[in-house]
OpenMM code with the backbone's topology and positions (N, CA, C; nanometers):
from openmm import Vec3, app, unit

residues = "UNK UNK UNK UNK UNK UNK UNK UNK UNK UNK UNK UNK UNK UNK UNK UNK UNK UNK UNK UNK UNK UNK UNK UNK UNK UNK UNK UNK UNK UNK UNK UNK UNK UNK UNK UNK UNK UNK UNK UNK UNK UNK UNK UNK UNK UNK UNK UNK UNK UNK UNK UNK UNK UNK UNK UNK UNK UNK".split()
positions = [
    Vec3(0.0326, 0.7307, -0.4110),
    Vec3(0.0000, 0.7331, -0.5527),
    Vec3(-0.0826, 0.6105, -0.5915),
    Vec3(-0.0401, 0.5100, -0.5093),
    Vec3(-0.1106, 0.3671, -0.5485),
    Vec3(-0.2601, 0.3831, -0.5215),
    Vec3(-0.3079, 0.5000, -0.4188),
    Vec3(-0.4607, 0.5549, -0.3667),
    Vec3(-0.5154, 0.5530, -0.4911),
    Vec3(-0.4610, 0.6634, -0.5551),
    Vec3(-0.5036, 0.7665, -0.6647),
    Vec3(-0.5479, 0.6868, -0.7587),
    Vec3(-0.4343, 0.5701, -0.7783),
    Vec3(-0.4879, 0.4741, -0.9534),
    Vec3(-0.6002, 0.3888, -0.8831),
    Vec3(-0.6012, 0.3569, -0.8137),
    Vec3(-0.6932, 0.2588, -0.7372),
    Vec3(-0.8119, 0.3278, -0.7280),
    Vec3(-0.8871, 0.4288, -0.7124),
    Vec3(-0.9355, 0.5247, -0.7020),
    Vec3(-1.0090, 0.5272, -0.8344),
    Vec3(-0.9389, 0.5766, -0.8947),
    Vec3(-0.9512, 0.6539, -1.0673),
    Vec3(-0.9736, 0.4553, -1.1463),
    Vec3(-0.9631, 0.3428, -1.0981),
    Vec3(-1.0102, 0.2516, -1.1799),
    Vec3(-1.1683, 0.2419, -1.1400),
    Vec3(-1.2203, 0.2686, -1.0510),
    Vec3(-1.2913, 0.2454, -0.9837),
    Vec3(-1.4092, 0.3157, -1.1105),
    Vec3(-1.3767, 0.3930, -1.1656),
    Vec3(-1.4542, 0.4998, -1.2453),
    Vec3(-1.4810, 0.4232, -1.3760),
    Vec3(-1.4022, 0.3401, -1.3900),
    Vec3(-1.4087, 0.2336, -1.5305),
    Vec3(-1.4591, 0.0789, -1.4838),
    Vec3(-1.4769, 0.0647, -1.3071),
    Vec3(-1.5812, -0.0277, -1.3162),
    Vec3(-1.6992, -0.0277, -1.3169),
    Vec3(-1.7820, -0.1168, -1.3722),
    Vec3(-1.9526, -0.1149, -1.3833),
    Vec3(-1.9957, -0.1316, -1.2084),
    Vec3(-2.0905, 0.0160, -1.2379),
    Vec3(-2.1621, 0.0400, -1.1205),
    Vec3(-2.2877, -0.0043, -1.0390),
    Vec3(-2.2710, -0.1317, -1.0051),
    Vec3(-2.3667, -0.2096, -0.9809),
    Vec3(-2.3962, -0.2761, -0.8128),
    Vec3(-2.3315, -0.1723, -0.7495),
    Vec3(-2.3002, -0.1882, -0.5827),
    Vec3(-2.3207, -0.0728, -0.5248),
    Vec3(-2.3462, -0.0798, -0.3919),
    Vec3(-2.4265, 0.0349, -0.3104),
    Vec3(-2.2511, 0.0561, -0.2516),
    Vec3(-2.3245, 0.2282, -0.1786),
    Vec3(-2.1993, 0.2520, -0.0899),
    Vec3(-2.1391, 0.2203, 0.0132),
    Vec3(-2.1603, 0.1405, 0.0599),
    Vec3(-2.0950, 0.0323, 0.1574),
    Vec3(-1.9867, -0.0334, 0.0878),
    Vec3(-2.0140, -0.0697, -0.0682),
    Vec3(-1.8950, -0.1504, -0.1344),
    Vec3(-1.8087, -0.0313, -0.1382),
    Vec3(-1.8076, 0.1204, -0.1684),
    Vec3(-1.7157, 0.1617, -0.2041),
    Vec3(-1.6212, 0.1689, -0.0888),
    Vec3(-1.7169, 0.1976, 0.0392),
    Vec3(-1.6076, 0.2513, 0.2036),
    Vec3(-1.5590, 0.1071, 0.2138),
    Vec3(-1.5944, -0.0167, 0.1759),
    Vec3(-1.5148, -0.1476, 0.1534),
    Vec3(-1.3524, -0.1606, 0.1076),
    Vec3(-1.3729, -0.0701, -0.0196),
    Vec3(-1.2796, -0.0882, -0.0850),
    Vec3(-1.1896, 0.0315, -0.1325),
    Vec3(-1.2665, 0.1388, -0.0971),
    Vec3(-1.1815, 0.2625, 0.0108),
    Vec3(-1.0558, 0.1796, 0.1493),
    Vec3(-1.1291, 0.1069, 0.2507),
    Vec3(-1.0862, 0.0672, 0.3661),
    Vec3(-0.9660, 0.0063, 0.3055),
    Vec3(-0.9605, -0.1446, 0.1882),
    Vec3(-0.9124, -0.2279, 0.1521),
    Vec3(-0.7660, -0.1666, 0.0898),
    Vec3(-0.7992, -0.0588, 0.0462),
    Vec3(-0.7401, 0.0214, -0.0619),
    Vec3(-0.5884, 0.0893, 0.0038),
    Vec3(-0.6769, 0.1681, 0.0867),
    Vec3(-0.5999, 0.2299, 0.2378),
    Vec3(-0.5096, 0.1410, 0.3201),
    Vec3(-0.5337, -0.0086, 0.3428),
    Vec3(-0.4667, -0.0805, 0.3566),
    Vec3(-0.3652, -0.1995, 0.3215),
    Vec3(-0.4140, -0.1809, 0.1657),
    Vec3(-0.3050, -0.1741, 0.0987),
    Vec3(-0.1810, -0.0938, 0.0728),
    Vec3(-0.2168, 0.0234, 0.0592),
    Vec3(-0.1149, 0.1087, 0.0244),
    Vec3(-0.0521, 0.1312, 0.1680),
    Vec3(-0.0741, 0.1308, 0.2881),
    Vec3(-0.0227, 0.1690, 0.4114),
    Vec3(0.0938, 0.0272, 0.4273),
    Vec3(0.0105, -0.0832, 0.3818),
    Vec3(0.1068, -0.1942, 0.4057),
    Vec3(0.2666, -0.1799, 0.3092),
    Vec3(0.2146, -0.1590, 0.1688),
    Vec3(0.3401, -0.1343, 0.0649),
    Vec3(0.4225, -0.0306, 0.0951),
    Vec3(0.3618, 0.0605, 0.1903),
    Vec3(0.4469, 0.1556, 0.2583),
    Vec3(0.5690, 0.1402, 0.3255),
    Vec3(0.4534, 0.0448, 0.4439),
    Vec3(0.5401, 0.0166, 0.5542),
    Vec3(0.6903, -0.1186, 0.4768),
    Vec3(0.6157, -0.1835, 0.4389),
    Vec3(0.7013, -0.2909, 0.3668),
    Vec3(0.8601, -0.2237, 0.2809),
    Vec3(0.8090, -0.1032, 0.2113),
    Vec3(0.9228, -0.0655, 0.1131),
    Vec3(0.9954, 0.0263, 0.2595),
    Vec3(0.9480, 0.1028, 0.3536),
    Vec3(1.0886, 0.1566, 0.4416),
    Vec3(1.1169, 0.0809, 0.5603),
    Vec3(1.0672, -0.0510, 0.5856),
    Vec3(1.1758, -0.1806, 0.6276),
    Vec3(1.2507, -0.2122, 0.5469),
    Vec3(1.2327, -0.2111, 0.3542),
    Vec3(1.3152, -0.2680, 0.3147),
    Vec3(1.4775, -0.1580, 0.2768),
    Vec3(1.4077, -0.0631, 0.3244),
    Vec3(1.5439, 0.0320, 0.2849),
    Vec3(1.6202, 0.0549, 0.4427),
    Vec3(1.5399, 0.0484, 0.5575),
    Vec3(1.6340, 0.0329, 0.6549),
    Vec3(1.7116, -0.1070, 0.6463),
    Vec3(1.6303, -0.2284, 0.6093),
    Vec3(1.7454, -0.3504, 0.5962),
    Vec3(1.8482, -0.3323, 0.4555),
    Vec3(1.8645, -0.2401, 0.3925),
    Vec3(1.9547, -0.2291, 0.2925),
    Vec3(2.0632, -0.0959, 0.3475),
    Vec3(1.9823, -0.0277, 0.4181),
    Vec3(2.1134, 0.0552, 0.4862),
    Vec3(2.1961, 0.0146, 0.5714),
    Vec3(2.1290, -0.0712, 0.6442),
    Vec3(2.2084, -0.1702, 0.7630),
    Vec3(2.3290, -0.2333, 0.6751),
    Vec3(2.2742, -0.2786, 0.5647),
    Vec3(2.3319, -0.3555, 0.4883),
    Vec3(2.4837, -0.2916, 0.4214),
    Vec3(2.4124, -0.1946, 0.3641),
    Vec3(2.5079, -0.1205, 0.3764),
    Vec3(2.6359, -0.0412, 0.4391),
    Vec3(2.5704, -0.0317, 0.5350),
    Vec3(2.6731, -0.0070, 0.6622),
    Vec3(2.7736, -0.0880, 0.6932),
    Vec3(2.7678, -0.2068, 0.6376),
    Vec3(2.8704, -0.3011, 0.6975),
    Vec3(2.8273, -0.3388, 0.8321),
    Vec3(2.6450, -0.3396, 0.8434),
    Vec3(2.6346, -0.3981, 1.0153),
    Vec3(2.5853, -0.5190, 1.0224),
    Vec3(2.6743, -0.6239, 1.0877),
    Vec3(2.6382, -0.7469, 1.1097),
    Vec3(2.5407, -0.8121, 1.1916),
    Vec3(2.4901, -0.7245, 1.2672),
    Vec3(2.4296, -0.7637, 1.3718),
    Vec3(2.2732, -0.8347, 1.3106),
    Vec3(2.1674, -0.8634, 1.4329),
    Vec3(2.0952, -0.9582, 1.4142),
    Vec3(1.9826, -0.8166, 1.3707),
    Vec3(1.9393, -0.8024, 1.2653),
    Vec3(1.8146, -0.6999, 1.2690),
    Vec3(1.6936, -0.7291, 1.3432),
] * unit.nanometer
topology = app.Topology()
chain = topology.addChain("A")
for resn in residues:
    res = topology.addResidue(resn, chain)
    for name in ("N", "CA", "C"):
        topology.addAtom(name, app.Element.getBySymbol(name[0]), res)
């Protein structure tokens, strides 16, 4: 979803860059959201662990 708004602002910035900036920030975009991905289901496997009552070293 974070694609989509990221995407759709893009339409309300002034268009003053060739298409290379957009596959830029297409790329940038994509790797953002893949990172907040990955980040939020580490943070729910370390809260299930957590949950679990498991002590061990994650």
């Amino acid at each position: 979803m974070a694609i989509v708004t990221e995407i759709r602002s893009w339409h309300r910035a002034p268009r003053d860059r060739g298409v290379s900036d957009v596959r830029a920030r297409l790329a940038r975009t994509l790797a953002t959201a893949l990172r907040r991905m990955a980040e939020a289901r580490y943070a729910q496997q370390v809260d299930r662990l957590a949950r679990s009552g498991h002590g061990g070293v994650l």
